[in-house]
Each structure stands twice: as C-alpha cells, then as structure tokens.
C-alpha positions in Angstrom: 0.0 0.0 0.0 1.8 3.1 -1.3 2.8 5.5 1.4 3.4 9.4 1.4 5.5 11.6 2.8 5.5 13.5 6.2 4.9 17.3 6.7 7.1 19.3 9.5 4.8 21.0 11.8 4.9 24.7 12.1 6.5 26.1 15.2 3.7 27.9 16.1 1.6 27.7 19.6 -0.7 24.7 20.1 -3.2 26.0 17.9 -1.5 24.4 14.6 -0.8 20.7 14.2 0.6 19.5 17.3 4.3 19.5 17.3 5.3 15.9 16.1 6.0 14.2 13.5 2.7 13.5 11.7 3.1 10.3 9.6 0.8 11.0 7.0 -0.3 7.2 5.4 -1.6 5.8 2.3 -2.3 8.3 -0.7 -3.8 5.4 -2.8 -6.0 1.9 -3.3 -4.0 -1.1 -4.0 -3.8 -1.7 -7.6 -6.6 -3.8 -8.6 -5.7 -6.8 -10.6 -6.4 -7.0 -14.2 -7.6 -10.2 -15.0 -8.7 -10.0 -18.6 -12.2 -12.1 -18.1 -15.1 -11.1 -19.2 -18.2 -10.6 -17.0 -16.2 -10.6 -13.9 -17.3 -8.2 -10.8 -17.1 -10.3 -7.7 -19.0 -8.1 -4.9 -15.6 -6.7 -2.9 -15.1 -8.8 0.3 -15.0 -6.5 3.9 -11.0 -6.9 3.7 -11.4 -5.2 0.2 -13.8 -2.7 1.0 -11.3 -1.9 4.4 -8.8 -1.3 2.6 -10.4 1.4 0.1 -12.0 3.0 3.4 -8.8 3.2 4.3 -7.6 4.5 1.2 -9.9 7.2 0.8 -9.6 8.0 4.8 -5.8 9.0 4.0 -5.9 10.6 1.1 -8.2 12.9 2.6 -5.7 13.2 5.9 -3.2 13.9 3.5 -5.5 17.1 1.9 -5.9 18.2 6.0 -2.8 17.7 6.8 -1.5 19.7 3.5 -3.8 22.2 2.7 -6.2 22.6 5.6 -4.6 23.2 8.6 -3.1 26.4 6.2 -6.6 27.9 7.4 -4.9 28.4 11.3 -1.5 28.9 10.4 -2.6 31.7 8.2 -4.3 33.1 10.9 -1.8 32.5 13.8 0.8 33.5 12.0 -0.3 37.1 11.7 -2.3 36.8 15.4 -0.7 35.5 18.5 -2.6 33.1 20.7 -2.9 35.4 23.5 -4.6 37.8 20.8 -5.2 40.5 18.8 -3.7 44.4 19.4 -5.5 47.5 18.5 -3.5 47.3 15.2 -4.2 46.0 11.4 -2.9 42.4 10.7 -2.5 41.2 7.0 -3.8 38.2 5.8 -2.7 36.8 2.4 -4.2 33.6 1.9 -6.8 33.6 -0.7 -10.1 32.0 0.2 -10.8 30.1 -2.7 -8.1 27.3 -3.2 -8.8 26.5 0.6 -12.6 25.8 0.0 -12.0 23.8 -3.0 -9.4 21.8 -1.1 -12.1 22.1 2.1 -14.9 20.3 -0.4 -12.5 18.0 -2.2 -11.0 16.6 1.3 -15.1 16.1 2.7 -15.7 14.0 -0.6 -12.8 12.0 0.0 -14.0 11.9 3.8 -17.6 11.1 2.9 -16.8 8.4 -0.1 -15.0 6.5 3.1 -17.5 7.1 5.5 -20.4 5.6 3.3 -18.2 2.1 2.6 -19.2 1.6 5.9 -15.9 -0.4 6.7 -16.0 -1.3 10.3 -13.4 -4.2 10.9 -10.6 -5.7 12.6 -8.3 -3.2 10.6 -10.6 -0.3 11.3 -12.8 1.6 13.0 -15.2 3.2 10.7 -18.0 5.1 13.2 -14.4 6.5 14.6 -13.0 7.6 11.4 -16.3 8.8 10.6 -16.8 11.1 13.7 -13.5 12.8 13.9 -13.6 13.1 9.8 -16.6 14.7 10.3 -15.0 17.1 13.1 -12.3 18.1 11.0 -14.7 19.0 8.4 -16.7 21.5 10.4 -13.8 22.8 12.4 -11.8 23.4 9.3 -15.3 25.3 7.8 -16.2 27.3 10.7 -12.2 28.0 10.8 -12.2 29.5 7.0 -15.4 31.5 7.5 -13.3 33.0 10.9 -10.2 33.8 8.7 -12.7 35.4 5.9 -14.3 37.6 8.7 -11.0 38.6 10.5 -9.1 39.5 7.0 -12.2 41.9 5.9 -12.6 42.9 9.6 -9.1 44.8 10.1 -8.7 45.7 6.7 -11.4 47.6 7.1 -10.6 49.4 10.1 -13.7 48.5 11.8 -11.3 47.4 15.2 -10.8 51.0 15.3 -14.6 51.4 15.6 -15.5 49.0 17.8 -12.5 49.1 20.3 -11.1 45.5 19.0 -14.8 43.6 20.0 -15.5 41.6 17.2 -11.7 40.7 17.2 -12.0 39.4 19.8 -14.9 37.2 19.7 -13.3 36.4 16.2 -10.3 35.2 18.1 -11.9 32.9 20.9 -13.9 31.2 18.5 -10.7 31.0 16.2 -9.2 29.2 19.5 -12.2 26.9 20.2 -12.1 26.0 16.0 -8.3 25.3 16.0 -8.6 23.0 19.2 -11.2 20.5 18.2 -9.2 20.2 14.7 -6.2 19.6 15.7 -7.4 16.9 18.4 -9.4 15.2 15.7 -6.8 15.2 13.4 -4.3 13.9 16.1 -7.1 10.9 16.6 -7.2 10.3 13.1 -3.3 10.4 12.8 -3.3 7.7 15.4 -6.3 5.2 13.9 -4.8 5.2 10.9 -1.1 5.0 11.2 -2.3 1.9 13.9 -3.6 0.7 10.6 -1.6 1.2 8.3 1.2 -0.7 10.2 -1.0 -3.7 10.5 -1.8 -3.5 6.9 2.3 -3.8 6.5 2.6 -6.3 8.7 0.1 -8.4 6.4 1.7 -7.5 3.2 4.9 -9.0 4.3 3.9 -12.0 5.1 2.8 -12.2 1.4 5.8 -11.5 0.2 8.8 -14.2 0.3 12.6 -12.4 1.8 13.9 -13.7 -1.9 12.0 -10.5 -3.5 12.1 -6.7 -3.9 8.7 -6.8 -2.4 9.3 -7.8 1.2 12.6 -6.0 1.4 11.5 -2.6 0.6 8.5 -2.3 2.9 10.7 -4.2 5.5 13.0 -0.8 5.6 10.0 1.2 5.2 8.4 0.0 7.9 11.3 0.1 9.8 12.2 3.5 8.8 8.6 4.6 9.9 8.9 3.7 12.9 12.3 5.0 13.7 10.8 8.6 12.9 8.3 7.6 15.2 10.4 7.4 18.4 9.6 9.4 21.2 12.1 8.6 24.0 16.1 7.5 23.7 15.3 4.2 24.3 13.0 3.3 22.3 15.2 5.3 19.5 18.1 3.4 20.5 16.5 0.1 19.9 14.7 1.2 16.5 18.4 2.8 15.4 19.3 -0.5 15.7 16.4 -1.9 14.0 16.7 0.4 10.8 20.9 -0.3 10.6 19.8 -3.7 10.5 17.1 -3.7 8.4 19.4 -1.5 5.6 21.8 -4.1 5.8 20.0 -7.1 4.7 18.1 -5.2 2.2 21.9 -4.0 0.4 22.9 -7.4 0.5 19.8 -8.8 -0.8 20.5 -5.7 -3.8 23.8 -7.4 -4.2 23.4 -10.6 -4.6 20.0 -10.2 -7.1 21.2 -7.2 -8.9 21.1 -8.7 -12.7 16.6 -10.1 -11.6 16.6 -6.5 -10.1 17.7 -4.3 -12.8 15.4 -6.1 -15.3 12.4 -5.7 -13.2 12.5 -2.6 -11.4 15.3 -1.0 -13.4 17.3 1.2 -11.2 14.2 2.0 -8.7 15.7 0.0 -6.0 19.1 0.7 -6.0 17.7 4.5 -5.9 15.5 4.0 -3.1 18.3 2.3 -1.4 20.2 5.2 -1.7 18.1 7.2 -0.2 17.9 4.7 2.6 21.1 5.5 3.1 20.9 9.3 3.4 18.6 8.4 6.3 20.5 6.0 8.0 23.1 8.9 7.9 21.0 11.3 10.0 19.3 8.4 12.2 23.3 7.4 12.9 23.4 11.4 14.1 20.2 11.6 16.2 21.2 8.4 17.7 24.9 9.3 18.5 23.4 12.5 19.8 21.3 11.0 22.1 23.7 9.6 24.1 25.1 12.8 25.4 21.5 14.9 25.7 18.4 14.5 25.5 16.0 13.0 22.9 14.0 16.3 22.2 17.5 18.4 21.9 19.1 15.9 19.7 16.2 15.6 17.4 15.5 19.6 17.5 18.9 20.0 15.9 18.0 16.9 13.5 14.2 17.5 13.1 14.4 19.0 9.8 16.7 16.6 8.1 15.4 13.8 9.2 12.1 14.4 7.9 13.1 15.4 4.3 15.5 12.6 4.4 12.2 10.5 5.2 10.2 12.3 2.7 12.7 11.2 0.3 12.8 7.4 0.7 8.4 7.5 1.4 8.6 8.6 -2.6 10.9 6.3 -3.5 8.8 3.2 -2.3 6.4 4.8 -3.8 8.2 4.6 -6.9 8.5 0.9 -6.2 5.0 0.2 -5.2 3.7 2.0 -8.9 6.1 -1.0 -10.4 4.7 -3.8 -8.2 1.1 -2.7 -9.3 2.0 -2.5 -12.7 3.5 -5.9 -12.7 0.5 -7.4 -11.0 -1.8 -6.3 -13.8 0.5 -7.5 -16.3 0.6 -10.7 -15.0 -3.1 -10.5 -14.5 -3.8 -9.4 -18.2 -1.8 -12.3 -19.8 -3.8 -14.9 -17.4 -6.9 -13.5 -18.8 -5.5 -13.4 -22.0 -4.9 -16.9 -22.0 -8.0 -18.1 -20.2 -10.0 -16.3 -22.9 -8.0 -18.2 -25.6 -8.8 -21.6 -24.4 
C-alpha cells in the first residue's frame, strides 16, 4: 500500500498541528488486478472494501494535513494566541483554493465514511466522527479567517475598540482546538492501521523479492521517525541499521533479476535509505550525550526530508509492483480467454 511523505509541523503555539512528526499514510487503493475475463465483478469482500476506506480515509488526511490546517496557520501567523492588538494584521491567503481543497478533502472523507468499513483493521464510526469534526472545524475555521481579513482591513477594530476581534479570536481558539485533536485521533487510527496492513503484506511476500525488502526498511524506517524517547530510539536505530543491511545485501546478490524488473528503482530507493541511515546514525549518537527532544530539534528537519525522500521512492516501487501485478493479470486473462 503506497505511502506518502511527512509534513514538518509549524513552530507555532498549540493552535497548529501539534508538534510531532505526523506520519501522513496511504495516498492510494492497492492496484486492482487486471484479470482479462469477461463478465467478472465479484462483490468486494470486507478486507477489500477496508482497505479502500482506508484508502480514501488517507488521502483525505493527507489534503488536511496539507492544505487545511493552512486555514490556522494563516491566521496565527499574523495573530498570536494570547490575541489581537489594536492594530491592522495582514492576511494573504486567498479564500478560494482553501474551500475547493475544504470540499475535495469532505468528498474523499464522505466516499469513506459511506463504505461503511467497520473491521478488525478499522474503526469506521471512529474515522467517521472525527472526519466529520475536522470538516466542520476546518469550515467554521475559513469562515473566521474570511471575517477577521475583511474585519481589520477595514478598520472597523478602530470602531469598535477591537470587540468583534476578539470574539473572532476565541472562536478562532475553540475551531483550532477541536481540529487539531481530531486530526491527532485520526493520525493515530490510521497509522495503527496502516502498520497492520504492513505487517500483512509481508507476510505475502517471500525475503527472496524486492517486495518484502522494501517495505521491510519502510516500515522500519517509519517507525524509527516515530520514536519518542532515547530508548525506544536506540532500539529502533538499531532496527533500521539492521534492516538497511539485509536489504543491500539482498540488492547485491539479485542485482542482474533487479535491474530487469525494477530498473534502477531499487538501487535508488536504497540510496536514499542510506541518506537516512546517515542522519538516524546522528540523532542516535546524539542521544547519548542529551536528550532526545535536543538531539532531534537539531536533527528535526533533516530527518524528515530525508524520510520524505525514501516514502517517494517506495512509492516509486510500489507504482512497479502494481504494474506488474496487472500484467501478469492481463496475460492470465488473455490466456483463459483463448482456451
């Protein structure tokens, strides 16, 4: 299941995304197989219709995570949290790219919610409530931005001795609040699920193939980033060191099978798995002489682009995987339909 990158949170107050790494999941379906027989629409089972829930449940995260929660940075970029000053503040974002991405991520929301995909993997009446939250906090939060940008370009705080500022601002507060908890809920439901879905997928895949090896160090990459405490990054450090080892020497000794069916997308990604394992060597040797949130406040940055970097390179490899299945697929029809 293709992955996608992680966004650095802003370093504003609490009323952005919480500080953290947010591990932003799944950006599309599984690639469905092509098998080339006519007449052939099997009703999807509940693990099928899961999995697109899930899907569509993180490609609308991604959109939040994005493009919506630009609706309170905007805001507390130019206000601080303990609020507004007798003064004008300037507001650039332009309302219209923000509701189209606002009705584009509730579609995506709303096409999950109605597969109705309750099951072991996930929670759908969950998903559905805090999707649902985001929504209307993310809403109520653009209206708030419209009012406050037309509010003190206008001068009217001059007028009214800052009033509607600052019921403008406490609701601003509330708005940014409820997101940002639903969107931390959501974060953890589906990143919960999305490393179970791993978990499956490799034990689909046989060690003797590009297939296991890549999500292997993806998943062990994953949850390096995720540490939150020396020890458990010392142990996951370890983990990732490993995990990049046995994936170069599997590289080396299938490089001729490689090259002919991924081309160089392996080798690549395991580059880049190497420009990680550079900074996670860092944070780690850091950590042994302060403390986790100093070393990873000097690595923060780094670390996540460097991450960024390989979650586009698997899915590199993931777009060849899917493209193989469906060629296989096709043929199998092809044949069937012959004979």
């Amino acid at each position: 299941m293709p992955i996608a990158p992680t966004r650095t949170h802003p370093p504003h107050p609490s009323h952005a995304i919480p500080v953290g790494i947010t591990l932003v999941l799944a950006t599309a379906f599984s690639a469905v197989l092509a098998t080339g027989c006519k007449n052939s629409n099997p009703a999807p089972s509940g693990k099928e219709t899961a999995e697109k829930a899930l899907s569509l449940y993180t490609n609308g995260f991604n959109r939040t995570v994005d493009e919506l929660q630009d609706i309170f940075e905007e805001y507390f970029d130019a206000i601080p949290e303990d609020g507004p000053q007798p003064r004008k503040y300037t507001f650039l974002v332009q309302e219209q790219p923000l509701e189209e991405s606002l009705t584009a991520t509730e579609k995506k929301f709303q096409q999950a919610n109605g597969q109705q995909a309750n099951s072991q993997q996930i929670d759908g009446d969950k998903l559905a409530t805090l999707t649902e939250q985001i929504v209307h906090s993310a809403r109520a939060g653009l209206t708030l931005l419209t009012q406050a940008k037309t509010y003190y370009a206008s001068d009217q705080f001059r007028k009214d001795n800052l009033a509607q500022g600052r019921t403008i601002h406490t609701q601003m507060l509330e708005q940014s609040t409820q997101f940002q908890k639903a969107v931390g809920s959501l974060e953890e439901e589906l990143a919960k699920a999305e490393e179970q879905q791993t978990q499956r997928e490799l034990q689909q895949h046989s060690k003797d193939t590009y297939n296991y090896w890549f999500r292997y160090h993806s998943l062990r990459a994953k949850q390096f980033v995720e540490s939150d405490s020396n020890t458990a990054l010392e142990k996951r450090h370890a983990a990732l060191a490993q995990a990049l080892k046995e994936a170069t020497a599997y590289l080396k000794n299938h490089s001729e099978n490689l090259t002919l069916r991924t081309g160089s997308a392996m080798e690549t990604y395991l580059q880049q798995a190497r420009a990680l394992q550079d900074v996670a060597d860092t944070v780690a040797s850091q950590t042994k002489a302060e403390s986790y949130e100093d070393a990873m406040a000097n690595q923060y940055q780094t670390l996540i682009d460097r991450y960024n970097g390989l979650v586009n390179e698997a899915n590199a490899l993931y777009t060849l995987e899917a493209q193989e299945i469906n060629q296989v697929g096709g043929l199998l029809g092809f044949f069937k339909n012959l004979f």
